[in-house]
N, C-alpha and C positions, 0 to 999 in steps of 0.2 A: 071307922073314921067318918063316918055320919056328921058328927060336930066339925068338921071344914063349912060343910055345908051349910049349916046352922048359923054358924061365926063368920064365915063370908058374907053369906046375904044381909047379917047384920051389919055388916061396914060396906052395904052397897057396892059390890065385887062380884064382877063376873064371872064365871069357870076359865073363861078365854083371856082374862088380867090375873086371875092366879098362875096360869098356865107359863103366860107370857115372864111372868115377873123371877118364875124359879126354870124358866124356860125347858121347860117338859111339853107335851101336847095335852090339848083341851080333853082328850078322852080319857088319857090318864088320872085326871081331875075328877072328870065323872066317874072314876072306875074307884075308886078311892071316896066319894059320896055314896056310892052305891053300896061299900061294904065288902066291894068283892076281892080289893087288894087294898093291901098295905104302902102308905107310900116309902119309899126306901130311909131309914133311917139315917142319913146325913141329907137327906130333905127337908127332916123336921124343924131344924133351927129357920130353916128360912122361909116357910109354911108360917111358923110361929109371928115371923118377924113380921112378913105381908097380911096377917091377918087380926096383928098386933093384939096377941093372946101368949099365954105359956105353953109351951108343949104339954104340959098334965092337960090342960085348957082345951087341947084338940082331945085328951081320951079319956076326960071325963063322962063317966055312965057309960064308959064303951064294953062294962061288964055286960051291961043289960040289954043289948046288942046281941051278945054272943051265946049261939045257941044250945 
């Protein structure tokens, strides 16, 4: 999930206005840039919606990511 990362900063978004917006905690945010977790899948639609992308949008190249 790299591309949060990627797709946030590009709409000027902080970890702590994602966090806030699907109201999860900030580390959860960074846990989920970082690769180390997945965020739960009925998060996606609203990940998608705050960061006004697709859900494919969040896991594109996340083949090449995985080791």
């Amino acid at each position: 999930m790299k591309r949060i990362k990627v797709i946030r900063e590009s709409r000027g978004l902080s970890q702590a206005d994602v966090a806030k917006a699907i109201n999860v905690s900030q580390s959860c945010v960074a846990k989920w840039e970082s690769g180390g977790v997945y965020p739960r899948a009925q998060l996606l639609p609203q990940i998608a919606r705050i960061l006004d992308c697709t859900i494919d949008e969040l896991f594109k190249g996340e083949e090449d990511f995985r080791g």
